[in-house]
N, C-alpha and C positions, 0 to 999 in steps of 0.2 A: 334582665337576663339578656346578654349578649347574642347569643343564638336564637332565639327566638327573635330580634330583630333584624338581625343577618338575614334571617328566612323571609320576613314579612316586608323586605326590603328589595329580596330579588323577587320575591309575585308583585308589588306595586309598581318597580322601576320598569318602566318598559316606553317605546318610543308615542308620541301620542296620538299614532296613527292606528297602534295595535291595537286589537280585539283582545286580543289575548298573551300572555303570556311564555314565553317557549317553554318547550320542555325541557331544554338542559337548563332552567330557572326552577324549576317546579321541581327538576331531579334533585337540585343541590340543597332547594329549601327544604324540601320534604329529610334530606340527609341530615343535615342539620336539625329539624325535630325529633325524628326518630336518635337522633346521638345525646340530642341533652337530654328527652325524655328518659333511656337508661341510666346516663352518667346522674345526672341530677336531679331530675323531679320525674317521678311516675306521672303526674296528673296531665304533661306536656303530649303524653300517650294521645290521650282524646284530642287536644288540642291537634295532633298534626292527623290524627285520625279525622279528622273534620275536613280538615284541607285536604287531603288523597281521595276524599270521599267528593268532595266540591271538580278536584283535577279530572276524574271520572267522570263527572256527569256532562261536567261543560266541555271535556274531550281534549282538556290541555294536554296529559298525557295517557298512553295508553295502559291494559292493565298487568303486561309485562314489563314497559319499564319501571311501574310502581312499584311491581313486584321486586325485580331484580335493586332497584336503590334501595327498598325498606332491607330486605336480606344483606346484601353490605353495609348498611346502617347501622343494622341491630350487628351482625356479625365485628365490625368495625370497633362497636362501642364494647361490645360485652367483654375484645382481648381489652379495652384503654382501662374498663374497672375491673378486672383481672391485675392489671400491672398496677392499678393505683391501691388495691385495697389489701393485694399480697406483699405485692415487691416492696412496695414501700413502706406496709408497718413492720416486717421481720427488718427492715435497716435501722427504725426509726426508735 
């Protein structure tokens, strides 16, 4: 799964002085979970459910920005399988 390594690619990569992580890495990985979990696999659900819960505790980020990236996430994803699973079977 292509997204799923994108994500776990920008929480590893980081300089090797850092502690942690930034949060515009943790914004986009977490976006990336929460889009393929819709588009493609429910079970990715817990999977990025784990890491948001992990970004919480260790204070990577905070619980509006999680809030607000899961909410354009899920919002993001739900028109992409709106347009893949309508627009595209009435053409096909």
């Amino acid at each position: 799964y292509l997204p799923v390594t994108l994500a776990y690619a920008k929480i590893l990569d980081r300089q090797p002085n850092a502690l942690r992580p930034s949060p515009a890495k943790v914004r986009s990985a977490l976006t990336l979970l929460i889009f393929s979990s819709v588009v493609f696999r429910a079970e990715l659900g817990l999977l990025a459910g784990a890491l948001a819960f992990q970004a919480l505790l260790a204070s990577w980020i905070g619980l509006r920005e999680l809030i607000s990236s899961g909410l354009i996430a899920g919002a993001g994803s739900i028109c992409t399988s709106y347009v893949l699973i309508f627009c595209v079977s009435i053409d096909a």
